[in-house]
C-alpha positions in Angstrom: 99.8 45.5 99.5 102.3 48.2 100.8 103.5 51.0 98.8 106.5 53.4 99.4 105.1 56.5 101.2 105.5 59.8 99.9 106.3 62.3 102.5 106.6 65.9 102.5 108.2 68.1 105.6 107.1 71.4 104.9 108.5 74.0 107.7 106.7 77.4 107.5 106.1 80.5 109.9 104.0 83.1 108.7 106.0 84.4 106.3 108.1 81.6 104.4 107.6 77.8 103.7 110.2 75.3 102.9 109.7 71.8 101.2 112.0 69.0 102.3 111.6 65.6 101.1 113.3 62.5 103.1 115.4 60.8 101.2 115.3 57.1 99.5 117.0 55.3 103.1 115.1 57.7 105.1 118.3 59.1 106.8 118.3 62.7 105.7 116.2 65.8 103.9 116.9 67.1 100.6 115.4 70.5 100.2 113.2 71.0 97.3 110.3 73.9 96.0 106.7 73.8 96.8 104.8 73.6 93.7 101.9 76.3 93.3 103.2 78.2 96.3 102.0 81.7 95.2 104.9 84.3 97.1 103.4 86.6 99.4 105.9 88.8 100.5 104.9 89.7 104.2 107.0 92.4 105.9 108.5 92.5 109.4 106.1 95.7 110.3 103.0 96.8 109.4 105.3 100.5 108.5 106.3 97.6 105.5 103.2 96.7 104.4 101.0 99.8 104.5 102.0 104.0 104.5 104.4 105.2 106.7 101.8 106.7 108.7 98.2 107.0 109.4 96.3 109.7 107.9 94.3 112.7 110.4 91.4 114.0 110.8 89.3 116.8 113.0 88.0 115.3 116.3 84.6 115.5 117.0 84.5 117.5 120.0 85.8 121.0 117.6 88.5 122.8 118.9 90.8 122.1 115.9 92.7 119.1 117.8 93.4 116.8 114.7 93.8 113.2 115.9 95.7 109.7 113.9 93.0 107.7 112.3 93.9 103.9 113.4 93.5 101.6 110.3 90.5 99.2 110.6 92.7 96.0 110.2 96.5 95.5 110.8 98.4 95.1 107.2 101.3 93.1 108.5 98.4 90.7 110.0 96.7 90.9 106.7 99.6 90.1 104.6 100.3 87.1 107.0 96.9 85.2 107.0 97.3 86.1 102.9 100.5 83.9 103.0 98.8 81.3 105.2 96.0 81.4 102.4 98.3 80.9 99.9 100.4 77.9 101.7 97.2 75.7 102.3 96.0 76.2 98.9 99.8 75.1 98.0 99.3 72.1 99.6 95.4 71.7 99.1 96.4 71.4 95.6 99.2 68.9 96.2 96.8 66.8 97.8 94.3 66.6 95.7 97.2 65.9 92.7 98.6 62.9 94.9 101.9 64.1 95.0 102.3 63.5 98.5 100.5 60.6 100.9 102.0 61.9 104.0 102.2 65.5 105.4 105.0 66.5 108.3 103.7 70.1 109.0 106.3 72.0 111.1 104.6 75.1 112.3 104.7 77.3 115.5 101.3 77.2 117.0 99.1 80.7 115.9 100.5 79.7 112.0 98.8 76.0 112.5 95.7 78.0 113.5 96.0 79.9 110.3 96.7 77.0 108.5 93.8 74.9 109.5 91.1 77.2 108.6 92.2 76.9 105.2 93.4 72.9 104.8 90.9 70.5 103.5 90.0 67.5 105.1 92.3 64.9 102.8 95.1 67.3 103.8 94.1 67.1 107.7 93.5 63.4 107.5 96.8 62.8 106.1 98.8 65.2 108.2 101.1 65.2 111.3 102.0 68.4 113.5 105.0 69.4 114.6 103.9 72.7 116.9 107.7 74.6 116.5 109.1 77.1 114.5 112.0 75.8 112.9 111.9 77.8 109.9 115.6 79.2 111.0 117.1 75.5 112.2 119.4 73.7 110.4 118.6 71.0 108.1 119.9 68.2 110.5 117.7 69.8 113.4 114.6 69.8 111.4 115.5 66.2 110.2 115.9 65.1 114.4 112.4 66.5 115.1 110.6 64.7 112.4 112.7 61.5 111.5 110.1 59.8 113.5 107.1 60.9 112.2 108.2 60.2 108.7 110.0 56.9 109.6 106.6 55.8 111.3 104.5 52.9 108.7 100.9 52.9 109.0 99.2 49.6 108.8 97.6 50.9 105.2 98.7 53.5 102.3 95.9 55.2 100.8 
């Protein structure tokens, strides 16, 4: 017996996520919020995340030359794997809740790397990849680049 799908676009970069759902017909998106999606606000430099500057210290060698002590881990790249933490977990949860069958994951390339490391397998197995970033496209171009995938029947509906 077939069921109506339930398909989720989500279109993310490494710092924002949107939810669209396709409509009844299938013909558009309407935008809606993702449910658990913790905000992690991720600057646009690591200036934004961390101290404005480095702290100093005495080099080894004496002389008095004082030298910039480099942090151990970027903040800005911190603060972005944080908010790809956060978005898998989103959807982890929505998974595992059954509020979605299908998954249309619009994300450029180093996010869906992110990403992956974090998704559990019923999200994976229930996912297709769209490898842009169309975080900043208009509604009707995301809707062209996935009106396919979501259109698309498999022979079964889990």
């Amino acid at each position: 017996m077939h069921k109506t799908l339930r398909s989720w676009v989500v279109v993310a970069d490494s710092a924002r996520a949107q939810l669209f759902i396709p409509n009844e017909d299938e013909t558009s998106l309407n935008q809606s919020e993702l449910p658990g999606l913790v905000r992690v606000e991720v600057g646009h430099h690591s200036s934004d995340v961390g101290s404005d500057a480095p702290g100093r210290s005495f080099g080894s060698a004496g002389g008095g030359v004082r030298h910039g002590i480099e942090p151990r881990h970027d903040p800005h790249k911190q603060e972005k794997h944080k908010f790809a933490v956060a978005l898998a977990d989103a959807l982890n949860r929505a998974c595992l809740g059954r509020q979605y069958d299908r998954l249309v994951l619009v994300v450029p390339p180093r996010t869906l790397g992110e990403l992956r490391q974090s998704l559990s397998q019923p999200v994976q197995s229930c996912m297709e990849v769209v490898a842009k970033d169309l975080t900043k496209a208009s509604l009707t171009a995301i809707w062209s680049e996935v009106a396919e995938i979501v259109r698309h029947r498999p022979l079964t509906a889990h």
